[in-house]
N, C-alpha and C positions, 0 to 999 in steps of 0.2 A: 701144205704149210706155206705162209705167206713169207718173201724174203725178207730178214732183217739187215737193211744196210748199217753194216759198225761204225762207230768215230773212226777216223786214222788215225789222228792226233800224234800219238806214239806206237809208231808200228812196227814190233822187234821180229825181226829176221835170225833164225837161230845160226850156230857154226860150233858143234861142238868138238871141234878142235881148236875152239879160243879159250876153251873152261879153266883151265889150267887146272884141272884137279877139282872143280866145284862141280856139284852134281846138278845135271838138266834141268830138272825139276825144280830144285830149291834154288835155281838162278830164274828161271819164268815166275817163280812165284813171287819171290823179291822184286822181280822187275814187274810184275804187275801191279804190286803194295805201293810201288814208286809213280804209279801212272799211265805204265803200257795199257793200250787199248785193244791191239790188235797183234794173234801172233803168228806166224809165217814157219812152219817147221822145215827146212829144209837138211837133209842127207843126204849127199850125192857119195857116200861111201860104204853102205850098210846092205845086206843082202837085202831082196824084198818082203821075208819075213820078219827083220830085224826092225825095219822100218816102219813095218805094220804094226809091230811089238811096243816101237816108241812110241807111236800114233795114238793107240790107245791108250798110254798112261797120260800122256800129255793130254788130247783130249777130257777125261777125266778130271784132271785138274782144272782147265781150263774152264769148262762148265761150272763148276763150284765156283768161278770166279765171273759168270758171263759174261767172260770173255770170246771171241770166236778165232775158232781155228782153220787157217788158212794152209793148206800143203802145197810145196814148191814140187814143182813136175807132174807128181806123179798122179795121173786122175785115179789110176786103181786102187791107188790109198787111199785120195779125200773120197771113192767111193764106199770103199769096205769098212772107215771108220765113222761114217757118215758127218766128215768134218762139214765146216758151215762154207766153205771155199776152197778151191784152187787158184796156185798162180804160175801162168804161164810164160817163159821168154819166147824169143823169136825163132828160136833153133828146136822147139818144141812142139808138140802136136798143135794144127792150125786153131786160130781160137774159135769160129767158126763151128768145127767138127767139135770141140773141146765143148763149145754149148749145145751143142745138138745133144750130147752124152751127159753132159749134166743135167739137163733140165733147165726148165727159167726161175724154178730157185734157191739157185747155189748161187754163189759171189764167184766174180771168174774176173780175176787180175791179169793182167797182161804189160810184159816189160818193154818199155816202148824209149829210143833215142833219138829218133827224128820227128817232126811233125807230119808228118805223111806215116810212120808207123801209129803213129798215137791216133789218128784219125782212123784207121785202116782198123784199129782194133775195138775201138767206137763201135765203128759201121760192125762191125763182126759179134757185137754182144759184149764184150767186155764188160764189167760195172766201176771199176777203178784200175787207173794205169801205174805203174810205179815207175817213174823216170829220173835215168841217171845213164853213169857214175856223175855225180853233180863233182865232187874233189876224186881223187887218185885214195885207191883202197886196196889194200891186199887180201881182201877176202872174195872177190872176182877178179882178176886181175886182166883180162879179155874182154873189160866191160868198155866201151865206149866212152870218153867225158862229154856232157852235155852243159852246154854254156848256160846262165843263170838265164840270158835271153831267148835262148832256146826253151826253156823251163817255160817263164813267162806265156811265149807265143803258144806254146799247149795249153797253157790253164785256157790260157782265153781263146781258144779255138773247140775244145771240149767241153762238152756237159755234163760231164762223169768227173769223181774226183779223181786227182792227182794227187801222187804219192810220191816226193822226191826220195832220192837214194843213193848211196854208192860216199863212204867215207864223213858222212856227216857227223859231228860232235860237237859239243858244248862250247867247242872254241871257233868253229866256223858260221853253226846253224844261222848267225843273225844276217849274213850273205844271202839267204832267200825272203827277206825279208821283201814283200809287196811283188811277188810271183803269182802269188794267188792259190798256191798249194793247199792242199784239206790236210797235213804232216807230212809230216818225214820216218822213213823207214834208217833203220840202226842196228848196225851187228855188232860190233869189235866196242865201240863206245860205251855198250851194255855188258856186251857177254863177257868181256876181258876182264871190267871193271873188277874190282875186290870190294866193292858194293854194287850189287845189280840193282839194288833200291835207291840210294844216294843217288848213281849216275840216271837212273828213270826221273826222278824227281828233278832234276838239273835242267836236262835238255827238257822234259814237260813243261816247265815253267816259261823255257825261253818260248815252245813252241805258242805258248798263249803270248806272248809279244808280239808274233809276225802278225796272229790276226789282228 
């Protein structure tokens, strides 16, 4: 199977502890209706059958909308659900070993805050980096902030897209404007919203500005 590299454009990053009571599914579906491109499942609180449980409805949807799915950490899941990607941080299996175990074709993200990480993850296989926290966000709170000029100096040092990230929304996105980014990844802006769809459609529209 030949890899398919996705748009970034709008890359939702899940947190279902921002739902407030909306169900998973019918929030990625809306937020896909709105313009999401790409979706990133991440759990960092679910056993690992619970996870693989999610895995698979989500997938399933996901597909009906090809869309592709991306799973945060865990390779044993984007293996056993045979998601279309993994995304890795730093504190995480090296990316290196993380492609050797996927194959060369799965999509393999790596979260990158300096230009020596972003480089390093390059040279290691990686196919897109997602670099941040670009603003202050409460849904990593241990993430790094990375200056718009730092941003910058990655696009143009890489050949792989960039994916900025970390507290972007409708009211700041136009701050990366001529970074050179392929989109911006988005948690709380989508998943909190009380429309998943209105706020996808928002930030999608601005994201066709910066190009």
């Amino acid at each position: 199977m030949t890899k398919k590299y996705p748009d970034y454009s709008l890359y939702l990053v899940t947190d279902r502890e921002l739902l407030m009571g909306k169900s998973l599914e019918a929030t990625i579906e809306e937020a896909i209706q709105g313009g999401v491109t790409v979706v990133q499942l991440r759990e960092k609180n679910v056993s690992t059958r619970e996870f693989y449980d999610i895995s698979v409805r989500i997938k399933s949807l996901l597909t009906s909308y090809h869309v592709p799915l991306i799973i945060n950490d865990r390779l044993d899941i984007a293996l056993a659900v045979d998601a279309e990607g993994l995304h890795i941080g730093q504190d995480d299996l090296p990316a290196a070993l993380a492609r050797s175990i996927l194959g060369p074709n799965k999509i393999l993200g790596v979260s990158a805050s300096t230009h020596e990480e972003a480089l390093k993850a390059q040279a290691d296989g990686a196919d897109y980096l997602g670099v941040g926290a670009m603003f202050p966000t409460n849904t990593k709170t241990d993430a790094n902030t990375v200056t718009v000029e730092t941003l910058t100096q990655i696009c143009q040092s890489v050949t792989i897209p960039v994916v900025a990230i970390g507290g972007i929304n409708s009211g700041n996105i136009h701050q990366l404007r001529g970074t050179g980014i392929a989109g911006v990844a988005v948690v709380s802006a989508i998943i909190s919203h009380t429309s998943p769809r209105d706020a996808s459609v928002s930030i999608y529209n601005q994201i066709q500005l910066l190009k």
